[in-house]
N, C-alpha and C positions, 0 to 999 in steps of 0.2 A: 504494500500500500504506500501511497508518497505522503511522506510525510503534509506536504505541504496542500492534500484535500482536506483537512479537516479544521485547516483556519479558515477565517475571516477574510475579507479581501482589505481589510483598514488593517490587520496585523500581516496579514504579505505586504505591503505598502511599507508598514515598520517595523519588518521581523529584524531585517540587518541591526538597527539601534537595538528593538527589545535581544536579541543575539548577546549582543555586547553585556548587555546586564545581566542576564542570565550567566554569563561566563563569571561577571564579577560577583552576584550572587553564591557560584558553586564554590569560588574560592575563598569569600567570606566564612561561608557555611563550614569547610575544610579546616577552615582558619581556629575558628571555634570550636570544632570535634575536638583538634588535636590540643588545643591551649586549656581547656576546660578540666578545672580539676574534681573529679569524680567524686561523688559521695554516696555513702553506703548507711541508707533508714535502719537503723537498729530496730531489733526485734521483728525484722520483716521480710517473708519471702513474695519479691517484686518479679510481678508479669506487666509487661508491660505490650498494652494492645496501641499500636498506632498503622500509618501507613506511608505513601508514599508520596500523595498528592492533596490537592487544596480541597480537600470535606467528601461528602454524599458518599463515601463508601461503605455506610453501615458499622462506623465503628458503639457508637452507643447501643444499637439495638444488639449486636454480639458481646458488647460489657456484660449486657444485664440478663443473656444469653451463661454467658460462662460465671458471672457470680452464683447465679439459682444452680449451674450445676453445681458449682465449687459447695454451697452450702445443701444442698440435697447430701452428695456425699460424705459432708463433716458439718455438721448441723451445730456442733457446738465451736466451732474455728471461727474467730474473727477475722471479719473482712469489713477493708478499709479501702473506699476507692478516691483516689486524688487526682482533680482535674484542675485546670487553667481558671475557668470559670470567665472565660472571655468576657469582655466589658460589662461583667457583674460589679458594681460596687462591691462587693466582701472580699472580691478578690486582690487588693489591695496588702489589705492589712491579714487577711486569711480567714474563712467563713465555715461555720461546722453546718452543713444544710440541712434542714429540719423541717417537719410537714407543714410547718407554717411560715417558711423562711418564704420571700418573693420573689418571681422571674429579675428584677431590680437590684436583690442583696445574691440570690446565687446563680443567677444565668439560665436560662430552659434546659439546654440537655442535664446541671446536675442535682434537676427540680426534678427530670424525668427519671435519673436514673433513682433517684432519695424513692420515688412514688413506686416505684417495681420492686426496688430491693430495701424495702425496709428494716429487715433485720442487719442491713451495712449500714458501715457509717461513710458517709459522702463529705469530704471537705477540698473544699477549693482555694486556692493561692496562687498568685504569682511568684509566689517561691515556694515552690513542694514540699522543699525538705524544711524550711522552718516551720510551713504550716502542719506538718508531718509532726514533726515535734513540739510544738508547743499542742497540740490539742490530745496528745499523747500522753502528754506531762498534766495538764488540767483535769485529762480524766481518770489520770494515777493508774494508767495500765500498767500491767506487767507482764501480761501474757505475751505472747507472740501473735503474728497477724498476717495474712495473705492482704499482700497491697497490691489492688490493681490502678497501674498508674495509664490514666484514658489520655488516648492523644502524645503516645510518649518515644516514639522511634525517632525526634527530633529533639527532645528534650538530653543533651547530653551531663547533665548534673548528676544525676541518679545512678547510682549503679541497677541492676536487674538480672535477675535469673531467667528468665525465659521471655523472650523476643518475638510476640506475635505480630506480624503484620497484614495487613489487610489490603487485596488488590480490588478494586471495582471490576466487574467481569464486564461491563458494560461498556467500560471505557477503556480498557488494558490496549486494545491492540489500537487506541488511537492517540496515544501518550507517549510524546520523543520528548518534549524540549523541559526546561528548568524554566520558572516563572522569573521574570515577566512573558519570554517568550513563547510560553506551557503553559500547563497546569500542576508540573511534577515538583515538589518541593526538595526531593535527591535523586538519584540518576534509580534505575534501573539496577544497576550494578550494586547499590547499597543492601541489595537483599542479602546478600553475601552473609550479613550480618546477622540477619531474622536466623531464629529457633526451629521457626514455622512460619506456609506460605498460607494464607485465608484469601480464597476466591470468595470474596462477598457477589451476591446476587446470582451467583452462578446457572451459567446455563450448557449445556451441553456441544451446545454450536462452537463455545472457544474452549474445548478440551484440547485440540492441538496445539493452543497457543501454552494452557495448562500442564502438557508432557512438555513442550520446550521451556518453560522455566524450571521443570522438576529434573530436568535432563543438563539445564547448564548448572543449576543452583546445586543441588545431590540433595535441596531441603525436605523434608516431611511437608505434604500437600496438603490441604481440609481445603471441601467446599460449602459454604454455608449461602442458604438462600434464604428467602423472607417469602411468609405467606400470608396471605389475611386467616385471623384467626375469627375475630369477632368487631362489631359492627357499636359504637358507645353513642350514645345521644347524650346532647348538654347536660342533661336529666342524670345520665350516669347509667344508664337503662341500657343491656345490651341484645345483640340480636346477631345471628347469622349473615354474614354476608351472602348469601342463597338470594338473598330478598332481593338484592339487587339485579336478579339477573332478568336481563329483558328491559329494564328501565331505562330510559334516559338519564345520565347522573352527571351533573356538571361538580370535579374535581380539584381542589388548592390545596396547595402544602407549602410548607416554610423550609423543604429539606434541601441539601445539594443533590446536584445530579437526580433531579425527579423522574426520569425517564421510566423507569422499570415501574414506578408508583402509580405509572396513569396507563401503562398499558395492563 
């Protein structure tokens, strides 16, 4: 495929500029890997879910995926997930998100994830590991904890035990360049690194593209997909997506890469 059908005709116009920054971008990025001094969350075995590009590839719905299994299997194991909390006010100073905290103090996705996995505890920071540790310290743990750190293949602070990353199956085989001139926030080649590779949305159509990364990488494959389970009304009132079928339904969402959600 050429790389160059899947832009825009305003970014073929200024791919050569966005090129340039993109090249200065990888080598900031590079810059940062290597100077950045590691830190290691006491009392915590860290998985960290992120991926390779800018959003919609299902990483929260797979968080709150792998915490419900994590605590089905150890029901009495604490788990602790730390996120950015993107332009949440709490994220500042560091926020413990709670069934009443607001889209304002913790951000939607770690209101979504607080509302699925209640039995975790969700805190947000723009700095992980202090928020890590001071709400650790406030709540006099001692035990040990499963940290899932969301959003973290980019975060190089952190140390971590297992490295999942997440590829969008929808967009894989249309993803060459680094942003500005892309969408990919590290090459391709960065998988090297992952634990394990997650086809999010998968579909059967890019399993060839799926053997060639499992054939250059040698990594461990999962494919995970998303299905409608059940249908919620304002009310909170649920119902079979069945209903819909045959109806007219006009569809919005706030996600990335909505593609797969409206077909």
């Amino acid at each position: 495929m050429n790389s160059f059908s899947t832009l825009s005709i305003l970014q073929i116009i200024l791919f050569p500029i966005l090129y340039v920054f993109s090249f200065l971008y990888r080598a900031l990025f590079l810059l940062d890997q290597k100077l950045t001094k590691k830190k290691k969350l006491p009392g915590a075995f860290v998985i960290s879910v992120g991926n390779l590009s800018m959003g919609g590839t299902g990483k929260t719905p797979f968080s709150i995926f792998l915490a419900k299994l994590i605590h089905k299997k150890f029901p009495d194991q604490k788990i602790i997930i730390l996120s950015r909390g993107y332009n949440a006010k709490g994220s500042l100073r560091g926020h413990r998100v709670g069934p009443h905290s607001t889209p304002m103090e913790a951000g939607d996705e770690p209101l979504l994830l607080k509302k699925h996995l209640p039995f975790a505890e969700v805190w947000i920071g723009k700095d992980r590991y202090s928020s890590y540790i001071h709400f650790r310290e406030e709540l006099r743990m001692r035990e040990n904890s499963i940290v899932i750190l969301d959003d973290g293949f980019q975060h190089h602070v952190l140390e971590r035990d297992v490295d999942l990353v997440l590829l969008d199956s929808s967009k894989i085989s249309k993803e060459r360049f680094l942003i500005p001139a892309g969408n990919l926030r590290e090459p391709i080649s960065s998988l090297i690194r992952a634990d394990q590779i997650i086809f999010s949305k998968y579909e059967s159509s890019i399993e060839k593209i799926v053997q060639n990364i499992q054939n250059k990488f040698s990594k461990e494959i999962l494919r995970f997909s998303l299905e409608p389970d059940k249908l919620l009304s304002p009310n909170l009132q649920s119902d079979s997506p069945k209903i819909l079928s045959g109806k007219k339904v006009y569809a919005f969402t706030g996600i990335g890469n909505p593609e797969v959600f409206f077909r």
